[in-house]
C-alpha positions in Angstrom: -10.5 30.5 8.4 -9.1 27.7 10.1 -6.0 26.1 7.7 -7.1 22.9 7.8 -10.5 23.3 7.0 -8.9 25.9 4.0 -7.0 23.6 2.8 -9.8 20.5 2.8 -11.9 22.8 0.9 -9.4 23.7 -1.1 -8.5 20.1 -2.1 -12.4 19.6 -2.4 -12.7 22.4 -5.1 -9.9 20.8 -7.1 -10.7 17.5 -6.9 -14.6 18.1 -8.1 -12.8 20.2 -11.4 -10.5 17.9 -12.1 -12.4 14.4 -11.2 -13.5 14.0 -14.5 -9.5 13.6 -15.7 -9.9 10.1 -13.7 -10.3 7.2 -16.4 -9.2 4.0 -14.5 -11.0 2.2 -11.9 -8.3 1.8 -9.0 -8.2 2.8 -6.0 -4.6 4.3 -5.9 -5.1 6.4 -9.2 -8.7 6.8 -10.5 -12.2 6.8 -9.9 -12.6 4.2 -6.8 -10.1 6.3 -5.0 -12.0 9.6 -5.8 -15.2 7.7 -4.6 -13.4 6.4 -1.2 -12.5 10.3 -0.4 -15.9 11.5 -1.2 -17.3 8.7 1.6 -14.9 10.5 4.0 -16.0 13.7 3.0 -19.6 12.3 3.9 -18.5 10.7 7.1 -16.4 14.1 8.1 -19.0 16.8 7.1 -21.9 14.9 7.4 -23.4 16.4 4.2 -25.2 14.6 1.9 -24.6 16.0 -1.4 -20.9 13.8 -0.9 -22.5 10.6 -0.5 -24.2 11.5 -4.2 -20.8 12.4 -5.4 -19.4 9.2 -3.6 -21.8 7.0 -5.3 -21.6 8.6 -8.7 -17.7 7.8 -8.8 -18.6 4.3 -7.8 -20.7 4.4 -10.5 -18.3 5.5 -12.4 -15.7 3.1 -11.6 -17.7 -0.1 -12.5 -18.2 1.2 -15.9 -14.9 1.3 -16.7 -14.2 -2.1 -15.0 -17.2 -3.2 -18.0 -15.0 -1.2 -20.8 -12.4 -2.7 -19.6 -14.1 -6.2 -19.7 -15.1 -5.9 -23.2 -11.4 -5.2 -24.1 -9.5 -8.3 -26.0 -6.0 -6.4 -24.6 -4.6 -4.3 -22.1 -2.5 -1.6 -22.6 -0.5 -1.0 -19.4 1.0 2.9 -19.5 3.6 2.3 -17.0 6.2 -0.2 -16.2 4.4 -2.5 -13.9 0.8 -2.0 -14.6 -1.0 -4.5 -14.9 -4.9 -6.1 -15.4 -4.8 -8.1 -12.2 -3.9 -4.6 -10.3 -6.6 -2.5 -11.8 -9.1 -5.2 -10.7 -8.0 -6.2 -7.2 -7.5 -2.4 -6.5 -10.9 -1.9 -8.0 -12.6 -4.9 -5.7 -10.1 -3.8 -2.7 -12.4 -0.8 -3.2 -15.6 -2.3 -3.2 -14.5 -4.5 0.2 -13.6 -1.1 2.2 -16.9 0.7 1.2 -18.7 -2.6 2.3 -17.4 -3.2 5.2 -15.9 -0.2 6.6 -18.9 2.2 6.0 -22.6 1.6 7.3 -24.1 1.9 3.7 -25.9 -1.2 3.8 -24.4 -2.3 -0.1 -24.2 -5.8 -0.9 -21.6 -5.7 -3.9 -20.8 -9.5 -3.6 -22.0 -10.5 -7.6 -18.8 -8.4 -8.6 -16.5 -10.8 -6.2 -17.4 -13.6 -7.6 -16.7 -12.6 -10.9 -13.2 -10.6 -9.8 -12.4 -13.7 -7.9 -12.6 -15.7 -10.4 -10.6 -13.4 -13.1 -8.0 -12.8 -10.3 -7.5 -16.5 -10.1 -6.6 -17.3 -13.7 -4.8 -13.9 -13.5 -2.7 -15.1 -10.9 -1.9 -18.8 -12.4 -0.5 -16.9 -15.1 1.5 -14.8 -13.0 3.0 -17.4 -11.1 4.2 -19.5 -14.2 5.7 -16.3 -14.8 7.1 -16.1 -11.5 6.3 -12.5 -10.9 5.2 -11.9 -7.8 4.9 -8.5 -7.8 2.3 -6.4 -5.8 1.5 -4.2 -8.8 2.5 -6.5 -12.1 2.1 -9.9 -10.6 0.6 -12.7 -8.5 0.7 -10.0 -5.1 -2.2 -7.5 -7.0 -4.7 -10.3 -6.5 -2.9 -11.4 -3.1 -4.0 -8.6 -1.8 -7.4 -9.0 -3.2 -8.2 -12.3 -2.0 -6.0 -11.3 1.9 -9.1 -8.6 2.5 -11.7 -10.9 1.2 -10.3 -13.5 3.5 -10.4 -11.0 6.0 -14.1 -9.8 5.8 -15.4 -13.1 5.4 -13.9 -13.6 9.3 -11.8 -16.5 7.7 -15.2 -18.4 5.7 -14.2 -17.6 2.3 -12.9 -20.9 1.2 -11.8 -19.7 -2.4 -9.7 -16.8 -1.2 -8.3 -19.2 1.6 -7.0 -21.7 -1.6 -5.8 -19.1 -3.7 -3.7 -17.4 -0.9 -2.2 -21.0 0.0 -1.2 -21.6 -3.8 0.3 -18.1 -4.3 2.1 -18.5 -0.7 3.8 -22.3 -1.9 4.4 -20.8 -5.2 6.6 -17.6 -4.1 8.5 -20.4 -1.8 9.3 -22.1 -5.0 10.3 -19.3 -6.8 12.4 -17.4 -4.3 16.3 -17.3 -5.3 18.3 -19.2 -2.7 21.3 -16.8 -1.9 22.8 -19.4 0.5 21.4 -21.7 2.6 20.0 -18.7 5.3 19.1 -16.2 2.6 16.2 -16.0 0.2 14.8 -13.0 -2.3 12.6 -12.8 -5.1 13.4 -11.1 -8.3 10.7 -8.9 -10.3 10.5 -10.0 -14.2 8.5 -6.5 -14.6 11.6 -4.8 -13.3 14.5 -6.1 -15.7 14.9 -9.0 -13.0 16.2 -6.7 -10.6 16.3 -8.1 -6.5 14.3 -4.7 -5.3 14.4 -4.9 -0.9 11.4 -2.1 -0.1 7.8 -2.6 0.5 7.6 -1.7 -3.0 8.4 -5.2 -5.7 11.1 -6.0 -2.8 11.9 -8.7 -0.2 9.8 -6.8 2.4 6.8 -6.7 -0.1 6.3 -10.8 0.5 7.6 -10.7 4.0 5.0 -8.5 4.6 2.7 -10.5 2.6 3.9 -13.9 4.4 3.1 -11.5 7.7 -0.6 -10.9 6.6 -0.9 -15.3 6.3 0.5 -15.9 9.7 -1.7 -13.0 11.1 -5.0 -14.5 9.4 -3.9 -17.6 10.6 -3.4 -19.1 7.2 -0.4 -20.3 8.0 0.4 -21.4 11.5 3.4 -19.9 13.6 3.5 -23.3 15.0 5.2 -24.8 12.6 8.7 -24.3 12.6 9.3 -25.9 8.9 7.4 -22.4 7.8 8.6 -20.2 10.0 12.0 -21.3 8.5 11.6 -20.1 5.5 10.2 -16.5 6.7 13.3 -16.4 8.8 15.4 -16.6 5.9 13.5 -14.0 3.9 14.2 -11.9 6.8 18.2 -12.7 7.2 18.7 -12.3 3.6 17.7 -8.2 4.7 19.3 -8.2 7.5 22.7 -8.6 5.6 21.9 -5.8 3.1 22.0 -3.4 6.6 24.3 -0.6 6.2 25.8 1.5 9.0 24.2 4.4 7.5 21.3 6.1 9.7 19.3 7.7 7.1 19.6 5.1 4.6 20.0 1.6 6.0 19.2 -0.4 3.3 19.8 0.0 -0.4 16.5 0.0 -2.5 18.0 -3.1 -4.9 20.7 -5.9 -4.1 23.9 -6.5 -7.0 23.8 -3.2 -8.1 26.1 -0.5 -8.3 24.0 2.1 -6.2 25.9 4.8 -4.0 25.7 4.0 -0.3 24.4 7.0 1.0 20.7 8.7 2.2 17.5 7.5 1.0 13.9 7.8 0.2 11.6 8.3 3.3 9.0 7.1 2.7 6.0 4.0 2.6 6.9 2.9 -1.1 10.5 2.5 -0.8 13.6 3.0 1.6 13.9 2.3 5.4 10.4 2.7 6.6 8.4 0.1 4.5 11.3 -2.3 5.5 11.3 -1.9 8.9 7.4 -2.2 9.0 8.0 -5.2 7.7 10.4 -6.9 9.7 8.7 -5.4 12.8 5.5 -7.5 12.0 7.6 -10.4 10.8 9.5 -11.2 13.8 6.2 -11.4 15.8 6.1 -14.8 14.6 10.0 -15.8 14.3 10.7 -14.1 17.9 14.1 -13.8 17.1 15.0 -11.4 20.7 18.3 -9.7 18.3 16.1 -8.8 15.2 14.0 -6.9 17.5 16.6 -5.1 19.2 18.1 -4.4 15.7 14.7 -3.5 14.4 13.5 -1.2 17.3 17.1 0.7 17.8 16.5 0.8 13.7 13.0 2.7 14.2 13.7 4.7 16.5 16.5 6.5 14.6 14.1 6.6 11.5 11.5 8.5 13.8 13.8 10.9 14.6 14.2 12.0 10.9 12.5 15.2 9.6 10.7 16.5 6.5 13.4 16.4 3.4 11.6 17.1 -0.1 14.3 15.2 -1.5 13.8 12.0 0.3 10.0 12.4 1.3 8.8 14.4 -2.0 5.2 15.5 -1.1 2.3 15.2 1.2 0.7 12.0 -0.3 0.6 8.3 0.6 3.2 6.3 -1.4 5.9 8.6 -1.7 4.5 11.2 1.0 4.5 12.4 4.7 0.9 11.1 4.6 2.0 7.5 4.1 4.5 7.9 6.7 1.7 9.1 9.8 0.0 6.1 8.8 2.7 3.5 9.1 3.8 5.3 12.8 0.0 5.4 13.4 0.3 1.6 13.4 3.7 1.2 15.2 2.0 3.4 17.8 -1.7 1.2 18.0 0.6 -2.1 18.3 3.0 -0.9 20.8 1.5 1.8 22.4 5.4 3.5 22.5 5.3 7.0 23.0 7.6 8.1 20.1 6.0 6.6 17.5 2.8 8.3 18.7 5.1 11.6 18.6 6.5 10.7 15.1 2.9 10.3 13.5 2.0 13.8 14.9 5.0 15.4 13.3 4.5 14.0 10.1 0.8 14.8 10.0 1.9 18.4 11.0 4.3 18.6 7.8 1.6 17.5 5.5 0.3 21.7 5.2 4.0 22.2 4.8 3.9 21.0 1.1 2.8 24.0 -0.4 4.7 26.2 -3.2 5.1 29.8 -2.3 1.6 30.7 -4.0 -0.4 28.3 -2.1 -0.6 25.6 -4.7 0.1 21.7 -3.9 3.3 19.9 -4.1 2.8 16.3 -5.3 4.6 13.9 -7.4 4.2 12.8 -11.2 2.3 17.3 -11.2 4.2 17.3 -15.0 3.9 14.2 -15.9 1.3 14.2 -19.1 1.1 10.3 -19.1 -0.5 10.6 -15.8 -2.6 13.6 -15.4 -4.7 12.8 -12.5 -1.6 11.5 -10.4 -1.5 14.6 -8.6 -5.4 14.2 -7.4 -5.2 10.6 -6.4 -5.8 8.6 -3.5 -1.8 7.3 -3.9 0.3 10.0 -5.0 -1.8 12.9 -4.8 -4.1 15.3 -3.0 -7.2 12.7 -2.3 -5.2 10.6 -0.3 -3.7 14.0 1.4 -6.9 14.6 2.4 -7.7 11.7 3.8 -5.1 11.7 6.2 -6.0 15.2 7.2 -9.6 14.2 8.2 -8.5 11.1 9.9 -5.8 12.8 12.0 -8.4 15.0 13.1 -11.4 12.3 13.3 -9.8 9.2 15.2 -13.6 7.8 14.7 -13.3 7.1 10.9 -12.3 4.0 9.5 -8.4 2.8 8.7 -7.5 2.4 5.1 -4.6 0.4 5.5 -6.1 -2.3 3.5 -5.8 -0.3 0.8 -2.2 0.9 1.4 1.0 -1.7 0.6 1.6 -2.6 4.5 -2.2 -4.0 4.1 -4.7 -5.0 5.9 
């Protein structure tokens, strides 16, 4: 049998034993996740019976978000999790099948009501000044950037709350000196992170999305000030060190040395995010910087120490789809190349007896991790049927570079 079609079988099989192990409604770790990779399942095999299955975690998932609802607390299991996460992921959800799927649903009654939530969520949040994409003010940023999106720029209410979370995080950055700005993460012991994960290049990418969506206009230089200096502040963390250009945190005492490959932290995520940034500041030396910076990091190859599994977050998975985009925007040949070598090493991550390498696999807290759409075999599987179906739909809006 053909590997790939082994292995998607394979992943099938495991996911339907171990789907009902799912008991959150997100998109990166439970049920809406699950749900997502059965619709691809549909859209790949063209068999019915995974629309039903599709459906029934969708089902599934809005159940939970009523458990949830009926709940006076929240009991986050990890550092960082948080209520506003688990329902912008959840509606994030909701948005893809929607609009990237011809199901003809209409699940607009629930976005109203997540809208709302997310809103008073955020408020909170800000006062807070967390503006984290997975404890903070960014979870329903995120939220209210795809709404914004599929509404092609006529939802009014995601529109306000993306202007008030934008003015807020330009209040609460930390002025380094007069050409630097970061953002610390109050879920994180304060701690200045620099990655696509809690980090500077999390709200420059964010920033990115508003100047994209034309939120925020690249015409006005009083703005595109204060991007620039998000921008210098990680410029000046750059180390002369190929495979590990910036550290993951500022003021710490962390080892210069190699580091994490990957979309959720380390060089890629940063790079994405100064690549899409100085579209708008046009600054001709970041892009030198930032391209000779890329094309190093696509030279780099499959390390289980510093890309740990096959996944999205932490992944070779994650890392095709960030080169995947590279390659759409610039059409440059190496990135194309680079995507195709990590999509190659995802059938790599297998122990000798054919079983799955992912992260969290021991981690009793987190059962399911090694099934999901983020950090585990759903996601994997995914990216296998989109590297082999260019026709199916992008989920980048569900990923931290976003939509």
């Amino acid at each position: 049998m053909d590997p790939l079609k082994n292995t998607l079988n394979n992943i099938i099989a495991i996911i339907e034993q171990k789907k009902d192990t799912f008991n959150e409604p997100t998109v990166e770790g439970g049920t809406m996740g699950v749900a997502i990779f059965y619709y691809f399942c549909h859209q790949y095999f063209n068999e019915d019976h995974f629309l039903d299955k599709a459906e029934e975690m969708v089902e599934k998932s809005i159940n939970l978000i009523s458990e949830i609802s009926e709940k006076n607390e929240f009991v986050p299991r990890f550092t960082g999790d948080s209520i506003s996460n688990v329902l912008a992921s959840f509606g994030k959800g909701l948005l893809f099948i929607e609009n990237r799927f011809d199901y003809d649903y209409d699940f607009s009654s629930y976005y109203e009501v997540l809208s709302d939530t997310l809103q008073t969520l955020a408020d909170e949040s800000i006062k807070q000044k967390d503006y984290d994409f997975f404890s903070g003010a960014l979870s329903g940023a995120h939220f209210f950037l795809n709404k914004y999106y599929h509404s092609k720029g006529q939802d009014f209410v995601a529109a306000a709350n993306l202007e008030k979370i934008y003015y807020s995080s330009k209040s609460a950055a930390v002025h380094y000196n007069e050409d630097e700005i970061y953002w610390t993460a109050p879920a994180y012991l304060n701690q200045a992170y620099l990655g696509l994960s809690h980090g500077s290049a999390m709200m420059i990418n964010f920033w990115t999305k508003l100047y994209q969506l034309n939120l925020i206009s690249g015409e006005n230089e009083d703005e595109v000030r204060w991007l620039d200096k998000a921008v210098n502040f990680v410029f000046e963390r750059k180390r002369n060190i190929v495979d590990g250009y910036f550290p993951n945190r500022f003021l710490t005492n962390e080892q210069a040395g190699k580091t994490q490959f990957a979309m959720c932290y380390g060089d890629l995520g940063i790079l994405y995010s100064l690549y899409n940034a100085n579209k708008t500041i046009q600054n001709t030396s970041y892009q030198n910087d930032i391209e000779a910076m890329l094309q190093t990091s696509s030279h780099r190859k499959v390390e289980s120490e510093y890309t740990y599994d096959a996944g999205i977050l932490y992944g070779a998975s994650g890392i095709a789809y960030i080169f995947e985009e590279l390659f759409e925007d610039s059409g440059k040949q190496v990135y194309e190349n680079t995507m195709k070598y990590w999509d190659d090493q995802v059938l790599t991550y297998r122990t000798p007896d054919n079983d799955f390498i992912y992260a969290f696999k021991d981690d009793k807290k987190n059962e399911s991790a090694g099934y999901s759409f983020a950090w585990g075999i759903s996601g994997m599987g995914i990216r296998l049927m989109q590297a082999q179906n260019k026709n199916l739909p992008s989920i980048n809006e569900l990923l931290l570079i976003g939509i």
